[in-house]
N, C-alpha and C positions, 0 to 999 in steps of 0.2 A: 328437721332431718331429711325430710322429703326432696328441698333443693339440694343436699347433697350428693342425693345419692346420682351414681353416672346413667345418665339416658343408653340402654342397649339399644341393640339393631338383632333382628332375624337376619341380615344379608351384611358380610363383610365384604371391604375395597382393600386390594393390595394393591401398590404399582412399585413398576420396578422401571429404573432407567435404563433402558436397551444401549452399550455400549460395546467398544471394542475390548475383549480380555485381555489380562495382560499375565506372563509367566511367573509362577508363583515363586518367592525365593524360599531359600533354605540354610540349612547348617548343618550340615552332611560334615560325617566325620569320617575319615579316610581310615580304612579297613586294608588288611592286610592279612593272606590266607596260610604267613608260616606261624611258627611256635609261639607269637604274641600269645600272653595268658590276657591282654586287653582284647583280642580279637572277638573271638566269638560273642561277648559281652557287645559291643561296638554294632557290630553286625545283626544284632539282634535288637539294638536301638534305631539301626535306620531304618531297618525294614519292618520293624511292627508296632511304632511310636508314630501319632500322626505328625506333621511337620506345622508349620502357623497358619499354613492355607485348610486345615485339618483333612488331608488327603497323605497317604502314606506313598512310598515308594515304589514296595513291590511285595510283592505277598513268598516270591519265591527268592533263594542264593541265586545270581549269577555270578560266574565268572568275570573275573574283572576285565577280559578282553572285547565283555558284551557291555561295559561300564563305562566305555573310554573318557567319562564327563560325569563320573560319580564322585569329584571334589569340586565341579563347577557349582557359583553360589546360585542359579539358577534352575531349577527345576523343567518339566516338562509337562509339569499341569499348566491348565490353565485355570484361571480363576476371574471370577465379578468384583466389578467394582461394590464395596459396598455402602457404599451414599451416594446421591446424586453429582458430589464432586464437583469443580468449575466447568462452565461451559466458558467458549470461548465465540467471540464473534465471526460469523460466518458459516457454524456446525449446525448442523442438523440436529435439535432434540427428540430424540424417539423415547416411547413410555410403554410400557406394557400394562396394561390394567387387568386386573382378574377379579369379579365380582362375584361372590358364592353364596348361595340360600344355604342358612350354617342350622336353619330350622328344621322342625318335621314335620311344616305345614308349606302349602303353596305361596309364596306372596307373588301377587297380583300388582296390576298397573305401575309396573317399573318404569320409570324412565330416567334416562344418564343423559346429562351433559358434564362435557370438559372444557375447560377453557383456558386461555394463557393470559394472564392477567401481566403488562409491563407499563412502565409510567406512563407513559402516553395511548398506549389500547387496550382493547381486550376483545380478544379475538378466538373464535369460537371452534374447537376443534373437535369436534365430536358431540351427537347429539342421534337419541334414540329413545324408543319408546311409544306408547307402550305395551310392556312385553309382561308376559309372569316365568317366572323362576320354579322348578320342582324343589322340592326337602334334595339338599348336597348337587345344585345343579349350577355348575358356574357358567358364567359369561365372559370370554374374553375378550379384551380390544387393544388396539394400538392405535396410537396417536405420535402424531411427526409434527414439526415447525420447527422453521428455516431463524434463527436467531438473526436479524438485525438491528439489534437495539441494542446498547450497553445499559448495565444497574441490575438492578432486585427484576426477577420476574417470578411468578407465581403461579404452577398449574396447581388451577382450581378445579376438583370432582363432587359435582354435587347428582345425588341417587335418593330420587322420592318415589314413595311406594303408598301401597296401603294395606294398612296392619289389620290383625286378623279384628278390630271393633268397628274394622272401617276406615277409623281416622286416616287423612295426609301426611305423611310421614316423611321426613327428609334428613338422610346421610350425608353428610359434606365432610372433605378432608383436601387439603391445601399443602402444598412442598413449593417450599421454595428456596431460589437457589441463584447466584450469582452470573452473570453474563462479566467478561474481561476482554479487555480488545490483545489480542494475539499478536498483532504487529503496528509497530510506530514507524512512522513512514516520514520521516521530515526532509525536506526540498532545500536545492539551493539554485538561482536563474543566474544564465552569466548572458548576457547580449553581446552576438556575432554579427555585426553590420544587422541585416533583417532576420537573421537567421535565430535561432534561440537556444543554447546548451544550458540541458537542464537535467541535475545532478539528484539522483532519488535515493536516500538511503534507508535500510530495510533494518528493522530492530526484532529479533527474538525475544520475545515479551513473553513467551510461554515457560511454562515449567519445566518442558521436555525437549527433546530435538526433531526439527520438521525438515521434510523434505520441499523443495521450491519446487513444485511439478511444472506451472505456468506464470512467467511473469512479463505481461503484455503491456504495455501504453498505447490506450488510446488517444489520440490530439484531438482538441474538437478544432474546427472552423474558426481561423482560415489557415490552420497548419496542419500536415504533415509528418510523422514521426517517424526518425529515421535510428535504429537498434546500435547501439555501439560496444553493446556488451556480447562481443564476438571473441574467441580464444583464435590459438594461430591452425587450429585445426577445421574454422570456421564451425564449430558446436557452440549454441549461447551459455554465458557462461553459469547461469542458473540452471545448464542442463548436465552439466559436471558435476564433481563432486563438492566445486565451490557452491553447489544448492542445497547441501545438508547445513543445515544451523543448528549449533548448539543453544541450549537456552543461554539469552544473552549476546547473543553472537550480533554481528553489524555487518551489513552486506552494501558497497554502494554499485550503481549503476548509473551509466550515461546515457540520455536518448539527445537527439539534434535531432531541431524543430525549422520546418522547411518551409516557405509559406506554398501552396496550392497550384497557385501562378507564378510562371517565368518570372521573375521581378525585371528584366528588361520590358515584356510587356503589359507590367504593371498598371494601371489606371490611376491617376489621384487618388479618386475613391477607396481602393482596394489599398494601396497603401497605406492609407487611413487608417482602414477599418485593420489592417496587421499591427500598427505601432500603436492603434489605443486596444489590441483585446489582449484581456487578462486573465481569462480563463484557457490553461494550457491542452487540459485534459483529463483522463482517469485512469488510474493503475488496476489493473485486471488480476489478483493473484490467489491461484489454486495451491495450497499446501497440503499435505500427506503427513500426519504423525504415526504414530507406534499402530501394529499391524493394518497400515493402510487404511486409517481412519481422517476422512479429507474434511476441508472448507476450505471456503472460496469468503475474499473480501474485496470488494469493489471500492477504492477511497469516493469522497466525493471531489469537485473539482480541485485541481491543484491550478492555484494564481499564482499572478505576479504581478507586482506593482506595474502599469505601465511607463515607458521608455517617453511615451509621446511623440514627439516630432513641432521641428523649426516648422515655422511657416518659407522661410527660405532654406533650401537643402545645399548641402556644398560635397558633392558625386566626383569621384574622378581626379580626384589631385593628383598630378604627376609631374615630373623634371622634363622638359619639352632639350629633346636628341641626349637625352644618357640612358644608360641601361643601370634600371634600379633607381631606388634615392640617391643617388651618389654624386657629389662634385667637388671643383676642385678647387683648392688653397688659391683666393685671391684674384678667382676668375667668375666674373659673375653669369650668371644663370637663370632661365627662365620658370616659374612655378606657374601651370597650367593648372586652373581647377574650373568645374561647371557648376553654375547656381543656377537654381530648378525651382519656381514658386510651384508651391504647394499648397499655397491656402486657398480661400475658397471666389476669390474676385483677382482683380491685373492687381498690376504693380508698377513702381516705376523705381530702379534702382541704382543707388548707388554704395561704389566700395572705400574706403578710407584704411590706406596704412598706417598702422603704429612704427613706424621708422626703428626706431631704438627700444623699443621690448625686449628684443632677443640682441644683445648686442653684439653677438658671436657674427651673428649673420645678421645685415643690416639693406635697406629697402636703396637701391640705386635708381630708381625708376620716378616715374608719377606718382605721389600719395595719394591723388584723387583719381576714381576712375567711374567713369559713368557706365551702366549698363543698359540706361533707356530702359524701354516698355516690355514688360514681361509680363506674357499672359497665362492663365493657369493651366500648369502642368506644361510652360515651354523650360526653355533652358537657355543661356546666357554661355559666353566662357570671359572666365577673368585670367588675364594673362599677368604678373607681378614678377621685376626682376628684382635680384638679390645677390650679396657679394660675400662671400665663405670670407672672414678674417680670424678665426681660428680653426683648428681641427678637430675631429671626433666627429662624435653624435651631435647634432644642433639642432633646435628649434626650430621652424621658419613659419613666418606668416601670420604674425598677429596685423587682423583688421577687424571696422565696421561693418557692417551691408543695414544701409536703410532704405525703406519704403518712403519716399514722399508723400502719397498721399495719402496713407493712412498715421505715419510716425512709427511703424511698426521698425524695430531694432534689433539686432544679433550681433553679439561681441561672440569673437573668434579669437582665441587664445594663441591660435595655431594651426597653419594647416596640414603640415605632414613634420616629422624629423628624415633628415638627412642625413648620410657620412661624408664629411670632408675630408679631402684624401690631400696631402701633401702633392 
């Protein structure tokens, strides 16, 4: 019988989770001060029945001109949350503790720690002692931690003393409580020549409606982020009213990504290091829920598959004396383009047409063209003539480009479309 019965304490732990309140609802039943025989009856339920927040109305009759929101289903109490509730990733948990000598003797050698127990740490938030306690003398504390971790997390209170024979004695009481990620953030890359459009879209995950207070991209190295979510009044557009989200709600935003350097004066090198990095940057974003209770969520890096890059590059295609792609039925025409070695030693190159690939537009010229010795980071131009035999939009310019001395190969599909104009 003995292990049954429960171990007491001289000293109780209460904690409360320090949150934003929220307005209490109700069931207010509309009142009316002519000859209703329901009236007075009515009016004596709203005002001297508590409501479910167990706070009543108003102790006196007004007028219903001082009432103008006496059938609104919201209230003007306010009221606590009463359980610790979902936390969501990026909030601040704040706690209140109150610890009270509930005896009518002194206890001696108190000491408190609290700690926040989540999968991966545990991380010590409060620590004291020690102290003694009078008979009905409470201790209070608050404790705060910045949520980064999604899953179970667990504030742990443990309070050891010593009891009036002496002995070590140890209170421990444990809450715990759910962490949810607030916002889903999923990416889509589109590659612009060097440049990078990258498409962010924002998921309302929460239960309630937030406001978007901040929503920043950082790029790391070696890009540049340039904001594209501008309205025509030039206000971003998470600073409107398209920044309120309903729970559930999908918000997308555009950022273009710039590289650092001119790309005219681009280096080998640095060109390199732009088409193989894959790390774009981090989304910066501060939200605001119900009475101005905020977090902040930082993703981690947002990738992308890299694009890579030819060891030979083909820059600059264009119709050598027209304005535009454009030529004409039946008259042939010059396609100017620059090959640029990129890789990392010379070269020695040559170009091969495909004559009949595109047989709208077919190769009048030389099918072989040397371009000799190219060294890295020089440039070449390949000049290729071609004859429009049908109209529209066309193809032009399927070739080889090989390297002699290494065997290295690039098949070219195509190097630009054209309109051919009658």
């Amino acid at each position: 019988m003995a292990s049954l019965l429960r171990e007491t304490h001289p000293l109780t732990l209460k904690v409360m989770r320090l949150s934003r309140p929220a307005l209490a609802s109700t069931r207010q039943l509309p009142t009316d001060s002519g000859d209703s025989v329901l009236a007075p009856s009515l009016l004596e339920v709203e005002q001297s029945h508590p409501t479910r927040s167990g706070q009543v109305f108003s102790d006196l009759q007004l007028p219903n001109s001082m009432h103008p929101l006496e059938t609104f289903p919201l209230s003007e109490t306010l009221v606590l949350p009463r359980s610790f509730g979902t936390m969501y990733l990026g909030e601040t948990f704040s706690a209140h503790l109150c610890l009270c000598n509930e005896s009518s003797s002194v206890v001696r050698e108190i000491g408190v720690q609290v700690v926040m127990q989540t999968s991966t740490q545990q991380l010590q938030l409060f620590s004291d002692g020690p102290k003694h306690l009078a008979s009905g003398q409470p201790f209070n504390i608050q404790v705060a931690h910045e949520i980064k971790e999604l899953g179970a997390h667990v504030l742990g209170c443990s309070v050891s003393y010593l009891s009036a024979q002496g002995e070590r004695r140890v209170l421990q009481k444990s809450f715990k409580f759910q962490v949810a990620n607030p916002l889903v953030v999923k990416t889509k890359v589109n590659h612009l020549a060097r440049d990078v459009l990258l498409e962010v879209q924002v998921h309302n995950a929460t239960q309630g409606t937030m406001a978007l207070e901040r929503l920043r991209f950082e790029a790391s190295s070696p890009f540049v982020a340039e904001d594209l979510n501008v309205a025509a009044d030039g206000a971003a557009l998470w600073e409107s009213r398209a920044g309120f989200m309903q729970a559930g709600d999908v918000r997308q935003y555009l950022y273009r990504l710039r590289t650092q350097v001119d790309p005219e004066q681009m280096t080998v090198d640095q060109e390199r290091a732009v088409q193989y990095a894959t790390a774009l940057g981090k989304l910066d974003i501060l939200w605001r829920g119900s009475f101005g209770s905020f977090g902040r969520l930082q993703t981690s890096q947002l990738l992308r598959k890299s694009p890579g890059m030819f060891l030979l590059e083909i820059e600059g295609v264009e119709i050598v004396g027209a304005e535009g792609n454009t030529a004409t039925l039946e008259e042939s025409f010059v396609v100017r383009a620059q090959v640029r070695n990129v890789s990392e030693r010379r070269m020695v190159v040559s170009a091969t047409v495909h004559a009949h690939t595109h047989p709208m537009v077919i190769s009048c010229g030389a099918a072989q063209h040397r371009l000799g010795e190219i060294d890295v980071g020089e440039t070449r131009t390949l000049d290729l003539e071609f004859l429009a035999l049908a109209p529209g939009v066309q193809r032009v310019g399927a070739a080889v480009l090989v390297d002699s001395l290494s065997g290295y190969t690039r098949e070219v599909g195509h190097l630009l479309e054209v309109l051919v104009e009658d």
